[in-house]
C-alpha positions as a LaTeX table, in Angstrom:
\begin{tabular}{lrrr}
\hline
Residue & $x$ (\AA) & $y$ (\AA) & $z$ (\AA) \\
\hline
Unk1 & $-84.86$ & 69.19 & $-96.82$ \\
Unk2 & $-86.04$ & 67.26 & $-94.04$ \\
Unk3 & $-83.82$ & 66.58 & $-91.04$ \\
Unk4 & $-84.13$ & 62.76 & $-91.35$ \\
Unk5 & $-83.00$ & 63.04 & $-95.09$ \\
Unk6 & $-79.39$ & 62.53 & $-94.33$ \\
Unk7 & $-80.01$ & 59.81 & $-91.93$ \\
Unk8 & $-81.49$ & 57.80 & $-94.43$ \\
Unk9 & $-78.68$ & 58.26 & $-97.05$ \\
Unk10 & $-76.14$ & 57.04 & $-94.25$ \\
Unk11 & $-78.62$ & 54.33 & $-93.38$ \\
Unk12 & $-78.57$ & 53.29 & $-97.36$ \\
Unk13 & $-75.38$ & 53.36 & $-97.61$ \\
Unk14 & $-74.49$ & 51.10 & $-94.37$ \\
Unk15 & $-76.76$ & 48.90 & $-95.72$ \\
Unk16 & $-75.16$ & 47.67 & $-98.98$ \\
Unk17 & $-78.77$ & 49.37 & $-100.83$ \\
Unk18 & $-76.65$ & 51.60 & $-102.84$ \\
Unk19 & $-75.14$ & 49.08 & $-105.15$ \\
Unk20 & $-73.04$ & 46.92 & $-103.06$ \\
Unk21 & $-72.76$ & 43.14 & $-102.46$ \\
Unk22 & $-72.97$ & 41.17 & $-98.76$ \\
Unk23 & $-70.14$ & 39.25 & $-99.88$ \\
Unk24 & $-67.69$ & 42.14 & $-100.71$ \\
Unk25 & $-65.87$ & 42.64 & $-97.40$ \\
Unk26 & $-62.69$ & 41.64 & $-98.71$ \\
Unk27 & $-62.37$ & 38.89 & $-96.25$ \\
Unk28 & $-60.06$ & 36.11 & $-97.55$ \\
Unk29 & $-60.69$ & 32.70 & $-95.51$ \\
Unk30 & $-57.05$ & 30.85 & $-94.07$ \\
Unk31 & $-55.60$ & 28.54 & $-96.40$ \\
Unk32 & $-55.02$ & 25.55 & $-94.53$ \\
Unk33 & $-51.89$ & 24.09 & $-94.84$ \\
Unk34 & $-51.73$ & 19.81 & $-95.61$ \\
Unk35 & $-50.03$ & 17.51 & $-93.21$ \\
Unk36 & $-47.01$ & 16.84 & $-95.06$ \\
Unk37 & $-46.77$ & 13.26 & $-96.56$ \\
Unk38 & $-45.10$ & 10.69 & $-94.51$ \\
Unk39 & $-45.07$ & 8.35 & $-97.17$ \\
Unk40 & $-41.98$ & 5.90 & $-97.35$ \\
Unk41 & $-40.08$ & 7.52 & $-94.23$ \\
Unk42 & $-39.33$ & 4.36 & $-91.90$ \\
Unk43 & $-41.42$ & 5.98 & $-88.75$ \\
Unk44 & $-40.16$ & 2.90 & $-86.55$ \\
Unk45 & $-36.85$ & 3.41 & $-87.27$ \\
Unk46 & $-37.11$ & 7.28 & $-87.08$ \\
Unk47 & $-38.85$ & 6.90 & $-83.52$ \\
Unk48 & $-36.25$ & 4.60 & $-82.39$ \\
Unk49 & $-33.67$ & 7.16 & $-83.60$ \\
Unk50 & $-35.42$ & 10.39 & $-81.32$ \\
Unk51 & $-35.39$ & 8.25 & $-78.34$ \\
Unk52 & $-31.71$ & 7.71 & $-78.61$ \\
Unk53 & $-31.18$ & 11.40 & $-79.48$ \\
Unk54 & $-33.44$ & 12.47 & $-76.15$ \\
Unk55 & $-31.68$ & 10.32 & $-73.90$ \\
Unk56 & $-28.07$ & 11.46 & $-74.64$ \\
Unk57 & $-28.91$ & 14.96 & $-74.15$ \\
Unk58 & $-28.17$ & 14.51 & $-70.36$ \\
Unk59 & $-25.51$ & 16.65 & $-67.77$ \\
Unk60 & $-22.84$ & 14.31 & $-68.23$ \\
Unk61 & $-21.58$ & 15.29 & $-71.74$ \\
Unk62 & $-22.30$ & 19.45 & $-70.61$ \\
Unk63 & $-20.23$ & 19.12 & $-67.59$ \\
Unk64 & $-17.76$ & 16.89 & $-70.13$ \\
Unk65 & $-17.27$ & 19.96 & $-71.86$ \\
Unk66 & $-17.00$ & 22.33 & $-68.99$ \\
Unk67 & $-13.88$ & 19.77 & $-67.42$ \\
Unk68 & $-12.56$ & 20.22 & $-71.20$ \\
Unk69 & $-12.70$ & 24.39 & $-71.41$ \\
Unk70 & $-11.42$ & 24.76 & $-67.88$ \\
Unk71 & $-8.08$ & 22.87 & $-69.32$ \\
Unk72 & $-7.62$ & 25.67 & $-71.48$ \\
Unk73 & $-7.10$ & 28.09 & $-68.62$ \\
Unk74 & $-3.88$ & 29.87 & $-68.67$ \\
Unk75 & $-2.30$ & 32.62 & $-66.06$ \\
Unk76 & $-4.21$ & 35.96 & $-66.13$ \\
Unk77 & $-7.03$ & 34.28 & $-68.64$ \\
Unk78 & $-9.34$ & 34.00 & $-67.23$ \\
Unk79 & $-10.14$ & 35.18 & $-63.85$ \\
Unk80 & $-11.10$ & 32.02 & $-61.14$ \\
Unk81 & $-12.72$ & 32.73 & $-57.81$ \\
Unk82 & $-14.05$ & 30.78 & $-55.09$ \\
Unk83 & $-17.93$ & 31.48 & $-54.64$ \\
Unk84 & $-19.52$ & 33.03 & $-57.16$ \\
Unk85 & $-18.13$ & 35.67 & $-59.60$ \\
Unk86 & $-18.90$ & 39.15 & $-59.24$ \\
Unk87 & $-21.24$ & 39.39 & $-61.78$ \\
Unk88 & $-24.80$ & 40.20 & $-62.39$ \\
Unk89 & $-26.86$ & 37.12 & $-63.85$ \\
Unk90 & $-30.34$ & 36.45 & $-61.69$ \\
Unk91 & $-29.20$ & 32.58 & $-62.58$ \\
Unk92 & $-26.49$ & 32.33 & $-60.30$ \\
Unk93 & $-27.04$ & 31.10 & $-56.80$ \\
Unk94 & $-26.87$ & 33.38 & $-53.60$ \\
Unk95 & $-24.21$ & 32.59 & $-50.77$ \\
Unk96 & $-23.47$ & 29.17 & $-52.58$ \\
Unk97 & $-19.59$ & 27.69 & $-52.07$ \\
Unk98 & $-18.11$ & 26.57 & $-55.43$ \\
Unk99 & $-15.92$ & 27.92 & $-58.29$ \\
Unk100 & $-16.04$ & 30.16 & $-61.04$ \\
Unk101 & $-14.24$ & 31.85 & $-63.90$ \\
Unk102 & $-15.24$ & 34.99 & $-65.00$ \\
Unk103 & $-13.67$ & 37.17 & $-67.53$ \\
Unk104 & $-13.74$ & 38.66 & $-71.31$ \\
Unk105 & $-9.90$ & 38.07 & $-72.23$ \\
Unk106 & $-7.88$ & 36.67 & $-75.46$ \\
Unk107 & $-4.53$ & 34.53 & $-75.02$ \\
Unk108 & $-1.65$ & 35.19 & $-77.43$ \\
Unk109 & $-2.77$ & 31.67 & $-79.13$ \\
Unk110 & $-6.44$ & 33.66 & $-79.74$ \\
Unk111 & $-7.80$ & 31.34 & $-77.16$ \\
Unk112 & $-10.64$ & 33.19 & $-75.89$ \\
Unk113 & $-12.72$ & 32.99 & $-72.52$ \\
Unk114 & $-16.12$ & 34.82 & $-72.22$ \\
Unk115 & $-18.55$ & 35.41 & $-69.82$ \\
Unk116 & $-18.74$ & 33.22 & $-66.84$ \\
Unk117 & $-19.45$ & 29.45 & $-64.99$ \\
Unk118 & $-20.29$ & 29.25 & $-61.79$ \\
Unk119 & $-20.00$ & 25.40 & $-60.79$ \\
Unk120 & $-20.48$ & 23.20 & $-57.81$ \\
Unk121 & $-19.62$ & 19.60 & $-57.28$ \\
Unk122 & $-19.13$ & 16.77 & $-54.36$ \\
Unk123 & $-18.96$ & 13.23 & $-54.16$ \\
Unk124 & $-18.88$ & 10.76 & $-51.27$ \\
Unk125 & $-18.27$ & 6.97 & $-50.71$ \\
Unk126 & $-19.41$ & 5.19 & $-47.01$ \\
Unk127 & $-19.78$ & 2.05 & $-46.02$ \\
Unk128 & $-19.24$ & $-1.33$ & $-47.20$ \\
Unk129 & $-20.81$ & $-4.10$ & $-49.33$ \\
Unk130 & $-20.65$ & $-6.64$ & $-46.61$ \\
Unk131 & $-22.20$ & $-3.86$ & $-43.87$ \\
Unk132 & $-25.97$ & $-4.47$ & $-43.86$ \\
Unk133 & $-26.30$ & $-1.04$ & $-44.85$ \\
Unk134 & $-24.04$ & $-1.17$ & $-47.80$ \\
Unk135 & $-21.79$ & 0.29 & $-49.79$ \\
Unk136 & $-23.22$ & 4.23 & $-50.56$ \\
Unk137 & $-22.02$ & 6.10 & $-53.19$ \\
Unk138 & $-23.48$ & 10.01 & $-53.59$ \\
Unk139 & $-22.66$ & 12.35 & $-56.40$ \\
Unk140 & $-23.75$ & 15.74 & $-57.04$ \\
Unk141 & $-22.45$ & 18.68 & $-59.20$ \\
Unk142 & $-23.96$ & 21.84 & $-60.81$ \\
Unk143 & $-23.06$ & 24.37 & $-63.57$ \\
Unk144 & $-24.76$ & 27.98 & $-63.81$ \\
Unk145 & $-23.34$ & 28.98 & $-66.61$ \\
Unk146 & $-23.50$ & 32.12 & $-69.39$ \\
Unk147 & $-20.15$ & 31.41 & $-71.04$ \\
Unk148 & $-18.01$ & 30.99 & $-74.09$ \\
Unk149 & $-14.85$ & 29.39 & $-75.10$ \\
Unk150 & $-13.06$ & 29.18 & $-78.10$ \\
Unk151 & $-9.69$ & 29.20 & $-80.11$ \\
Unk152 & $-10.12$ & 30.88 & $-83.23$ \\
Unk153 & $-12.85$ & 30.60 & $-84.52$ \\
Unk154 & $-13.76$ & 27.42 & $-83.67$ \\
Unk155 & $-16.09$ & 27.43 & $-80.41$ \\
Unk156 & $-14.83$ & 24.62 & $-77.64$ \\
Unk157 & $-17.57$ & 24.88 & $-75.50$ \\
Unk158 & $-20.85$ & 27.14 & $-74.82$ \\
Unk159 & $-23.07$ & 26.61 & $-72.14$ \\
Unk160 & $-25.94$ & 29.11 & $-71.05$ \\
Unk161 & $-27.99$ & 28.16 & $-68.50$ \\
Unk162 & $-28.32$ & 25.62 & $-65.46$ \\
Unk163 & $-27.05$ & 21.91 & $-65.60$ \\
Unk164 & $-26.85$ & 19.63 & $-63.11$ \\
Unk165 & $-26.91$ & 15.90 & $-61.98$ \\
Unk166 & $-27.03$ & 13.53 & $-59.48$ \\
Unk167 & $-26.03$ & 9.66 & $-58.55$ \\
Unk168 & $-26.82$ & 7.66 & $-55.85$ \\
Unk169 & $-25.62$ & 3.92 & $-55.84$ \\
Unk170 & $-26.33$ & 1.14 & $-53.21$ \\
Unk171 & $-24.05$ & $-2.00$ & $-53.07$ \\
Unk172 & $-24.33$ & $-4.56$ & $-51.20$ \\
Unk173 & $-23.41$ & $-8.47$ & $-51.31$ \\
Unk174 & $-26.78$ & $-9.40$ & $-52.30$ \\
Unk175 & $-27.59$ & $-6.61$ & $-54.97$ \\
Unk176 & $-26.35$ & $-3.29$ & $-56.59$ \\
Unk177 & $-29.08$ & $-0.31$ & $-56.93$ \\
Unk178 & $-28.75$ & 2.77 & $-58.39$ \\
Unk179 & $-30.61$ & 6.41 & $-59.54$ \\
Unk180 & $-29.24$ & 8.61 & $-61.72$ \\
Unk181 & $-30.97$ & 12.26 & $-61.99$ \\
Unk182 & $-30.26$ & 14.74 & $-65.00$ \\
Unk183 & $-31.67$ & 18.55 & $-65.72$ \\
Unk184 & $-30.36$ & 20.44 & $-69.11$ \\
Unk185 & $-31.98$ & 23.73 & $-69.17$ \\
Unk186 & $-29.26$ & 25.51 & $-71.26$ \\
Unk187 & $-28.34$ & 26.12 & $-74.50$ \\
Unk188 & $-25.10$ & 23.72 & $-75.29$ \\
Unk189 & $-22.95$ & 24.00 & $-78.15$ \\
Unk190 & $-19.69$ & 23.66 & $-79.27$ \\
Unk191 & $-16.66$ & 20.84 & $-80.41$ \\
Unk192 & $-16.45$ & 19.74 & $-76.90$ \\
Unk193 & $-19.90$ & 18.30 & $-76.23$ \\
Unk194 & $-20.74$ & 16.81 & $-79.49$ \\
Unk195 & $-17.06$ & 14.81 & $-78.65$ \\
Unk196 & $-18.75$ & 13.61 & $-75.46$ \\
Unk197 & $-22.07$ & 12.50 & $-76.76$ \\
Unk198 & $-24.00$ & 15.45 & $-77.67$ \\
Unk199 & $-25.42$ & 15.72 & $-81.24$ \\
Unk200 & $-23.42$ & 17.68 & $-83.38$ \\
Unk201 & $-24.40$ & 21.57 & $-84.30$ \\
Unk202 & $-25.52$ & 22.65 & $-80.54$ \\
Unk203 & $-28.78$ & 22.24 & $-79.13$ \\
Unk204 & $-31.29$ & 24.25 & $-76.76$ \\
Unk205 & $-32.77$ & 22.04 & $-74.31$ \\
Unk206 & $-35.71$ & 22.21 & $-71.32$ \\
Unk207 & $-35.18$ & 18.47 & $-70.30$ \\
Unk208 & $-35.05$ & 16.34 & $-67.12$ \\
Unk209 & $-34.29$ & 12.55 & $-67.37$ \\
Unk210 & $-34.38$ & 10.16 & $-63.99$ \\
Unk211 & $-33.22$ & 6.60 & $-64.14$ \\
Unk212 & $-32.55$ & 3.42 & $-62.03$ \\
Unk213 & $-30.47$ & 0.49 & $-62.92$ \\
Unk214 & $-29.26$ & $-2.53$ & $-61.36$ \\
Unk215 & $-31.50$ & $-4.67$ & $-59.85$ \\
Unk216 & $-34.77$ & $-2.74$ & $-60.81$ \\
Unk217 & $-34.24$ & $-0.91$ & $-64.34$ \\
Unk218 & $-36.81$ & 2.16 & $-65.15$ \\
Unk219 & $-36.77$ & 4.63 & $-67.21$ \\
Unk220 & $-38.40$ & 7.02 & $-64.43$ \\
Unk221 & $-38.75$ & 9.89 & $-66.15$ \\
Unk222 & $-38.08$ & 11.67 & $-69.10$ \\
Unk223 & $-39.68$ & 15.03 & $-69.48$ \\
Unk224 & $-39.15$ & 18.35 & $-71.30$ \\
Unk225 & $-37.86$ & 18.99 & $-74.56$ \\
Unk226 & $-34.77$ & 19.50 & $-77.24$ \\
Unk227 & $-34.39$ & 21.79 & $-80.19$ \\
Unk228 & $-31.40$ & 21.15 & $-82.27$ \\
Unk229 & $-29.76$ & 24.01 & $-84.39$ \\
Unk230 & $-28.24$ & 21.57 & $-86.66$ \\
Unk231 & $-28.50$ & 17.95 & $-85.86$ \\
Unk232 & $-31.87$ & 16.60 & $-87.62$ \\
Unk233 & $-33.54$ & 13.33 & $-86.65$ \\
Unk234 & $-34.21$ & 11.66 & $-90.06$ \\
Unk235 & $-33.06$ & 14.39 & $-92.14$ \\
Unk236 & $-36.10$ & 16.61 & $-91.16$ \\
Unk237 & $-36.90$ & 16.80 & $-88.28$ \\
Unk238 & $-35.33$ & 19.37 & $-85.22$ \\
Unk239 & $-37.19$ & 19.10 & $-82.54$ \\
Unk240 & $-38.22$ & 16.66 & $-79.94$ \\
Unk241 & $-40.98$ & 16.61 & $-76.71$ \\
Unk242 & $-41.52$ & 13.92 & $-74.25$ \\
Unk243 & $-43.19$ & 13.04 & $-71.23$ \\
Unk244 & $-42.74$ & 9.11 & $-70.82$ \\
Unk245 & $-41.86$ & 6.40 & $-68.40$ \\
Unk246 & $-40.96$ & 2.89 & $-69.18$ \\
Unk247 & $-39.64$ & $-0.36$ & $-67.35$ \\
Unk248 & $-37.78$ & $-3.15$ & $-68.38$ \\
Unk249 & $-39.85$ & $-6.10$ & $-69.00$ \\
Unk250 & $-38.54$ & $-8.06$ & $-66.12$ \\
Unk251 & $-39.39$ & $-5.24$ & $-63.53$ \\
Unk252 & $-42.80$ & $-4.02$ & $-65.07$ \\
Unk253 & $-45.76$ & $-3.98$ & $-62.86$ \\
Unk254 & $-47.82$ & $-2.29$ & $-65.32$ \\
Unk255 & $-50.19$ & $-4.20$ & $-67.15$ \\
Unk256 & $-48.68$ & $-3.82$ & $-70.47$ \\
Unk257 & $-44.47$ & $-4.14$ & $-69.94$ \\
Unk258 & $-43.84$ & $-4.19$ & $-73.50$ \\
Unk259 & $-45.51$ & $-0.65$ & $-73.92$ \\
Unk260 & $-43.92$ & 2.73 & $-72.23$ \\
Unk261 & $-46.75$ & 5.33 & $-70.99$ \\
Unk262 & $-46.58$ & 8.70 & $-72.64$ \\
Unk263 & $-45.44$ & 10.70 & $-75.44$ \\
Unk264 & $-42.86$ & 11.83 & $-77.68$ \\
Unk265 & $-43.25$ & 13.80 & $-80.26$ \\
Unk266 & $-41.12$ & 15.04 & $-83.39$ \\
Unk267 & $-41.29$ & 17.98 & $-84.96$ \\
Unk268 & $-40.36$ & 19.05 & $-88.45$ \\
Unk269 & $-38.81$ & 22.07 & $-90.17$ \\
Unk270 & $-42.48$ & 23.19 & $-91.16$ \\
Unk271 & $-43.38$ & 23.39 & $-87.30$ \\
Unk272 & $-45.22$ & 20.44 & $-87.64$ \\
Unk273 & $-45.38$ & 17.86 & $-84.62$ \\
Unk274 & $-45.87$ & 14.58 & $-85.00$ \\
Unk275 & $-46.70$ & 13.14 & $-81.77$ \\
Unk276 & $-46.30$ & 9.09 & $-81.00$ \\
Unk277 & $-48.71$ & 8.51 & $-78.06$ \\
Unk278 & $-48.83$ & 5.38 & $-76.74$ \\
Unk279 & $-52.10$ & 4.00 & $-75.23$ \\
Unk280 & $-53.51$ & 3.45 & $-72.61$ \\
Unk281 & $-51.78$ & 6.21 & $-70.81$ \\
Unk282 & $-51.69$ & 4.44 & $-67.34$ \\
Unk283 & $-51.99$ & 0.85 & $-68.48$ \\
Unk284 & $-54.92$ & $-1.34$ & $-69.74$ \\
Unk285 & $-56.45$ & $-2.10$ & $-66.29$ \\
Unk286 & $-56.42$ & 0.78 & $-65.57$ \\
Unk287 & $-59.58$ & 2.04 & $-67.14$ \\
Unk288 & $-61.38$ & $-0.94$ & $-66.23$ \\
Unk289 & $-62.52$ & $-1.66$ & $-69.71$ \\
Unk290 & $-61.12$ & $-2.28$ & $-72.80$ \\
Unk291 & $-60.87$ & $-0.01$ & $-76.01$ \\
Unk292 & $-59.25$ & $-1.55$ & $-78.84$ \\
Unk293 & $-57.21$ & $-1.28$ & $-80.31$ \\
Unk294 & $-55.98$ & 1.64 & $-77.92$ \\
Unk295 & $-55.75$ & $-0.79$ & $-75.06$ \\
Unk296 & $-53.62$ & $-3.17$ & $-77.13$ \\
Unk297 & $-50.86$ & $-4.10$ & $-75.59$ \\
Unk298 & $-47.90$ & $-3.89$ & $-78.38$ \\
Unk299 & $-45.46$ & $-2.05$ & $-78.05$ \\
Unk300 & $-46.83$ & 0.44 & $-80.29$ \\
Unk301 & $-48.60$ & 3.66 & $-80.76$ \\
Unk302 & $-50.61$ & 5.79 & $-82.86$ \\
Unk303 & $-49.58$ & 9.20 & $-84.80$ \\
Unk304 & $-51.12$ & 12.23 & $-83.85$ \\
Unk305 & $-51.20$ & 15.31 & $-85.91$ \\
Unk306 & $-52.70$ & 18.63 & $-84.53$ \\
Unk307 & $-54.81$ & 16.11 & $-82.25$ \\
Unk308 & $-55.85$ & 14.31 & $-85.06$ \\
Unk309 & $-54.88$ & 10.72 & $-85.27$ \\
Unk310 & $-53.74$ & 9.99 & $-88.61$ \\
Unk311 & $-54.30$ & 6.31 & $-88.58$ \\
Unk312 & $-50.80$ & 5.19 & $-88.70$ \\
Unk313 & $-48.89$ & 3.16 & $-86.09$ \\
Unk314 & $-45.15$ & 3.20 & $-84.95$ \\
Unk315 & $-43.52$ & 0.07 & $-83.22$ \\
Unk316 & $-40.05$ & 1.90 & $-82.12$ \\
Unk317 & $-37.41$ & $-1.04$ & $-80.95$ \\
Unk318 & $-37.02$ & $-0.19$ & $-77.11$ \\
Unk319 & $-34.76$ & $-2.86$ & $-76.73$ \\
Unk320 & $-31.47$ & $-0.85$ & $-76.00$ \\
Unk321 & $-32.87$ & 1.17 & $-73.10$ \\
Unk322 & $-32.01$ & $-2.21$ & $-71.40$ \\
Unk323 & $-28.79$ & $-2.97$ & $-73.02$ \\
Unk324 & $-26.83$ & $-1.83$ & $-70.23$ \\
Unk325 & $-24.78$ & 0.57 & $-72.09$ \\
Unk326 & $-27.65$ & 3.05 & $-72.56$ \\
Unk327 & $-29.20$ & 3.57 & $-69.49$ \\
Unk328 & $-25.66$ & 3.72 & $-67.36$ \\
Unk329 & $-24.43$ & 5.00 & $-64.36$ \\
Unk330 & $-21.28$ & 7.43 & $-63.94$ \\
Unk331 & $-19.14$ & 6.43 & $-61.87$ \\
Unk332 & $-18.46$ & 8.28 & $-58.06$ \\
Unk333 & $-15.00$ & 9.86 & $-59.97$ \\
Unk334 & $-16.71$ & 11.93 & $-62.66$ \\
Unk335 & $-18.26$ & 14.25 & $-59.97$ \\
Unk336 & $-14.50$ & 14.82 & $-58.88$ \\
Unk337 & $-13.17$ & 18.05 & $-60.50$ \\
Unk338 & $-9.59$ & 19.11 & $-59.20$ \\
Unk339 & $-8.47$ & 23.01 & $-59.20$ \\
Unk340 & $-4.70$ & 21.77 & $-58.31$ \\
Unk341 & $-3.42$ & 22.00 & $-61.97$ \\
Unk342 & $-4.95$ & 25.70 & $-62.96$ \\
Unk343 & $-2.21$ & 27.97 & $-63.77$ \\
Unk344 & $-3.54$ & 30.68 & $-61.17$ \\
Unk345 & $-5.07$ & 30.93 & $-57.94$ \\
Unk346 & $-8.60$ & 31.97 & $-57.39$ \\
Unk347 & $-9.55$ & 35.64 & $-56.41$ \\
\hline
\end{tabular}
């Protein structure tokens, strides 16, 4: 036999020439999965509905919550210190003056405190209106949080993460101007915050919302997103994503006032986002030419799915981001958090 002999019969045989067929490899192409139908869902009132949702997931109803577990404190449960706790969490931050509880303990009423909150806040008031300066207002506070509490086995408040907040407010005789400053990056569950404003079920947010009011009203920014354990926007969907900034009318300079630049997106249970983009990004001058009917100015935007856009267009009703009750300041006494009433001193 020669020596190429059994070359050859490995060369048939890696060619298919013994039999075989090109086309049996056994590969199975992807099925691709349909955009689900969006047929008969009201999009403009479901798009109206996620901006609502976004905008109340701010500091105000987590640090709400944290005023309303710290009322359950009793002597010996849980631990309080001034500074922060002696515990290790990379969160928490170095040499910083402030409070905390930190403990794993159980009342005789099963009340039960867990883990830890480290929290900072301040608040200041100089000046006066009729001063040409003004009247300045300043509020800050902070929670760094990993911590449960609960009585039985319902759960009061959970917070993991960092939350934290900011006001600053301007009054004089001839105007009133104010920013308010929010960042949620924390999980945030329990009875407490859905009393104060939070959707129901607990959420997990990445979120940062900046607003002015008074004189000039703008949405700043609103930036980062929400996923909801329970809560579901329209029955379906559990997510939300945005990156937007809007204006009232009357303080607009953009060249389309009706229309807010940016995004926000839904998502469904499915993992499918639906994202409402509203064009042009940075206004219809811009660009210095016209596209339509991107550069349209309505008040409305186009569905994207997968960076597709599906032809369908959303009008959401903006209206109550200028309603005053919406888009409000705190006032200087929520950032004031007394210790005088706990049942124990600190450590």
């Amino acid at each position: 036999m020669s020596r190429l002999t059994p070359f050859l019969a490995l060369l048939v045989a890696c060619n298919g020439l013994g039999g075989g067929s090109d086309e049996d490899t056994g590969y199975a192409p992807p099925v691709e999965l349909a955009t689900p139908d969006l047929t008969g869902v009201d999009l403009d009132t479901l798009w109206t509905e996620a901006f609502r949702t976004v905008l109340a997931v701010d500091a105000r109803a987590a640090w709400s919550a944290h005023k309303d577990a710290l009322g359950l404190v009793t002597p010996g449960c849980p631990d309080l210190y001034y500074g922060v706790p002696p515990v290790e969490d990379d969160g928490l931050p170095d040499m910083a003056d402030g409070m905390a509880w930190a403990d794993h303990c159980t009342t005789a009423g099963d009340r039960t405190f867990a883990g830890h909150t480290f929290w900072q806040n301040a608040a200041s008031t100089l000046g006066s209106t009729a001063a040409p300066e003004g009247l300045t207002t300043t509020g800050t506070r902070s929670l760094f949080t990993d911590g449960i509490v609960s009585e039985g086995d319902t759960v009061v408040s959970e917070l993991d993460g960092e939350i934290r907040d900011s006001l600053l407010r301007i009054q004089t005789e001839s105007g009133d101007e104010w920013t308010y400053n929010s960042l949620v990056d924390a999980t945030v569950t329990g009875t407490a915050a859905a009393s104060h404003g939070m959707p129901a079920g607990g959420l997990r947010a990445d979120l940062v919302l900046s607003y002015r009011g008074g004189d000039v009203r703008t949405l700043e920014d609103a930036r980062g997103n929400v996923f909801f354990f329970e809560h579901r926007i329209g029955d379906r969907f559990d997510s939300i994503a945005i990156d937007l900034t809007h204006a009232a009318p009357s303080n607009n300079a953009n060249d389309c006032p009706d229309e807010p630049l940016g995004y926000i997106s839904v998502r469904d249970e499915n993992a499918f986002w639906y994202d409402l983009v509203f064009q042009p990004r940075y206004g219809a001058g811009d660009e210095g030419y016209e596209n339509l009917p991107y550069t349209e100015c309505d008040g409305c935007g186009n569905i994207y799915v997968r960076g597709l856009d599906q032809g369908i267009e959303v009008c959401p009703d903006l209206s109550f981001l200028w309603d005053g009750s919406t888009l409000n300041a705190p006032v200087v006494e929520d950032y004031l958090l007394s210790t005088r009433d706990f049942p124990q001193g600190g450590n």
